[in-house]
C-alpha positions in Angstrom: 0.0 0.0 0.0 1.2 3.4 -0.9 1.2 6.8 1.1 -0.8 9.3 -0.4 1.6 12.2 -1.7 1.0 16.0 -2.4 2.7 17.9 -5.4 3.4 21.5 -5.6 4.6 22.2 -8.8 4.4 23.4 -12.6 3.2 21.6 -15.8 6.2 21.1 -18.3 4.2 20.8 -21.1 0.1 20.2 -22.1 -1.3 17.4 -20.6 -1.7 14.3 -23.2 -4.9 12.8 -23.1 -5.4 9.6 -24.9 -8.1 6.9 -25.0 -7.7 3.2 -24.4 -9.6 0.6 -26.5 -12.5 0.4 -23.7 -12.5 4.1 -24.2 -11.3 5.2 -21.1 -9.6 8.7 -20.7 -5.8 8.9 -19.6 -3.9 12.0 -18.7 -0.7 12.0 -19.1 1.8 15.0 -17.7 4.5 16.0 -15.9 4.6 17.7 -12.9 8.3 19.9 -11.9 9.1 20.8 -8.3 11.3 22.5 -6.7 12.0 24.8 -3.7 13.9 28.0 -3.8 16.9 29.1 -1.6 18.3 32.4 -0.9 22.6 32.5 -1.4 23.5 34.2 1.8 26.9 35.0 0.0 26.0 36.6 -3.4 22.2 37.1 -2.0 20.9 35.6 -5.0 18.2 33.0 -5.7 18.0 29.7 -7.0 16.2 26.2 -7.5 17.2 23.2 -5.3 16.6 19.6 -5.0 14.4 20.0 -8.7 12.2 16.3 -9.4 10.1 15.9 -12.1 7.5 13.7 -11.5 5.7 11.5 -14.5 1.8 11.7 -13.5 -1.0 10.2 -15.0 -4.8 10.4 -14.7 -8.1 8.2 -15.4 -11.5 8.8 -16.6 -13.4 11.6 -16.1 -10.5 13.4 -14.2 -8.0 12.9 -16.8 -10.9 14.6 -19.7 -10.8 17.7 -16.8 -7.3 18.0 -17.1 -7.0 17.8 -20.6 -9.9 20.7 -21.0 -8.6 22.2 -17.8 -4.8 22.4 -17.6 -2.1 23.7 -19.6 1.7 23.9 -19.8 3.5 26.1 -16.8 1.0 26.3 -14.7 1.2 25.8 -11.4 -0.6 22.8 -9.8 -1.5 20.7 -6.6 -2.0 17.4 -7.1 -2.6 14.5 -4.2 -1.9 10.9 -5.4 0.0 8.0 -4.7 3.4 6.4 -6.0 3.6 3.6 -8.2 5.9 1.9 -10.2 5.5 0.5 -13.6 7.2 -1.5 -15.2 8.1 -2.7 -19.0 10.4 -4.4 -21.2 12.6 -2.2 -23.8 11.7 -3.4 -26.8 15.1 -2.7 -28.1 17.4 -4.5 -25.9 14.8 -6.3 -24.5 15.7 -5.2 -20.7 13.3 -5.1 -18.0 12.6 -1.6 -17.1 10.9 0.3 -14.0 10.4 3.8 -12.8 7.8 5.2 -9.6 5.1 7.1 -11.0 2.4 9.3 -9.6 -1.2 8.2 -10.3 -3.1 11.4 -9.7 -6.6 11.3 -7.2 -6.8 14.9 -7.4 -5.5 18.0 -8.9 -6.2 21.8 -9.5 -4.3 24.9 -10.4 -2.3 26.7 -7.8 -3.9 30.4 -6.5 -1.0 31.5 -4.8 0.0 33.4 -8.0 -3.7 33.2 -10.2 -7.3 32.7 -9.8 -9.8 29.9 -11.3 -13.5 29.8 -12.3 -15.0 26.5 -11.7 -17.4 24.6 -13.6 -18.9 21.4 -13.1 -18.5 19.0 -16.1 -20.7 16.0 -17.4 -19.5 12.8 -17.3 -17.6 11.4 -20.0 -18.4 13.8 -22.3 -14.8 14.2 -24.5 -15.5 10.8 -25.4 -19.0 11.1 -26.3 -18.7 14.0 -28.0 -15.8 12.5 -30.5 -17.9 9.7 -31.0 -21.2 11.6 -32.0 -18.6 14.0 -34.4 -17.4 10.9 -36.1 -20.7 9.5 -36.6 -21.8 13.1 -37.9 -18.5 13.2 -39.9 -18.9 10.0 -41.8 -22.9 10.5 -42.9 -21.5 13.6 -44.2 -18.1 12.0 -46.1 -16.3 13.2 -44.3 -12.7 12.0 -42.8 -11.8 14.3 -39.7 -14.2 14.4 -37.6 -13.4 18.0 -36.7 -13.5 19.0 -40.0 -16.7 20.4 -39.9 -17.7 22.9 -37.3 -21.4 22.0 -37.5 -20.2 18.2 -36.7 -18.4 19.3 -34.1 -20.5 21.8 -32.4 -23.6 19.2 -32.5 -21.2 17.2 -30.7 -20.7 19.1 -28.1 -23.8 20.6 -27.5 -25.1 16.8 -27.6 -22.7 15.5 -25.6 -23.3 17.6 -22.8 -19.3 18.9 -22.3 -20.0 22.4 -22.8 -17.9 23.2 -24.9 -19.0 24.0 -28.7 -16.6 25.0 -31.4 -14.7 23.8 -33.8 -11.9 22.0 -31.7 -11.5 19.1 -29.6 -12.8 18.7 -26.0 -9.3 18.5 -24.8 
């Protein structure tokens, strides 16, 4: 059993949200951390004891971060350590590292402010779905390609969102 753990930190880059086979949302990010110290001799400031933590994210939270989040900002997230393991498919080693799988997560407002919304439930999935349905009746391949696809989508799919990009 694993500790829960809370992260303080920044987004490197935009979350990546991607959809298993059974159509299930994962969020995957990284989250940087560091602390700042003050150089009593020059009086200067700098980062210490930096870690960049590989996170990821199920389900309905990980379609709230990818609609949500963005690179560099700052974040608290609460989850757990875990460590996953593969084998390099080009030397065929085993391989490990400790992840984060995130419970929880929201942007920082020690330096910003939010508004809150309450999302429907899987609704970046639905919503791609119902625009690829829409997309092929209509011939076409992207399913983004058309903004009236799209916004049907959305406004059918309950996500709030209703343009001509993705949900995420």
């Amino acid at each position: 059993m694993s500790s829960t753990m809370t992260l303080t930190g920044r987004l490197t880059a935009v979350p990546e949200i991607r959809f298993s086979a059974q159509g299930v949302a994962v969020a995957s990010f990284t989250i940087v951390t560091s602390r700042r110290v003050k150089d009593p001799a020059t009086n200067e400031w700098s980062d210490a004891d930096t870690t960049y933590w590989d996170c990821k994210a199920f389900k309905q939270l990980a379609e709230n971060i990818g609609e949500s989040l963005d690179r560099g900002m700052e974040v608290v997230a609460v989850g757990r350590a875990v460590q996953e393991s593969w084998e390099d498919k080009q030397s065929g080693g085993k391989r490990s590292k400790i992840a984060v799988r995130i419970d929880a997560i929201g942007p920082s407002l020690r330096t910003a402010t939010a508004r809150v919304t309450k999302s429907g439930s899987g609704g970046g999935r639905q919503a791609y779905q119902e625009a690829r349905k829409a997309s092929s009746r209509e011939g076409l391949e992207d399913p983004w390609a058309s903004s009236g696809a799209a916004a049907q989508a959305g406004q059918s799919g309950g996500s709030g969102w209703g343009g001509d990009e993705p949900p995420f």
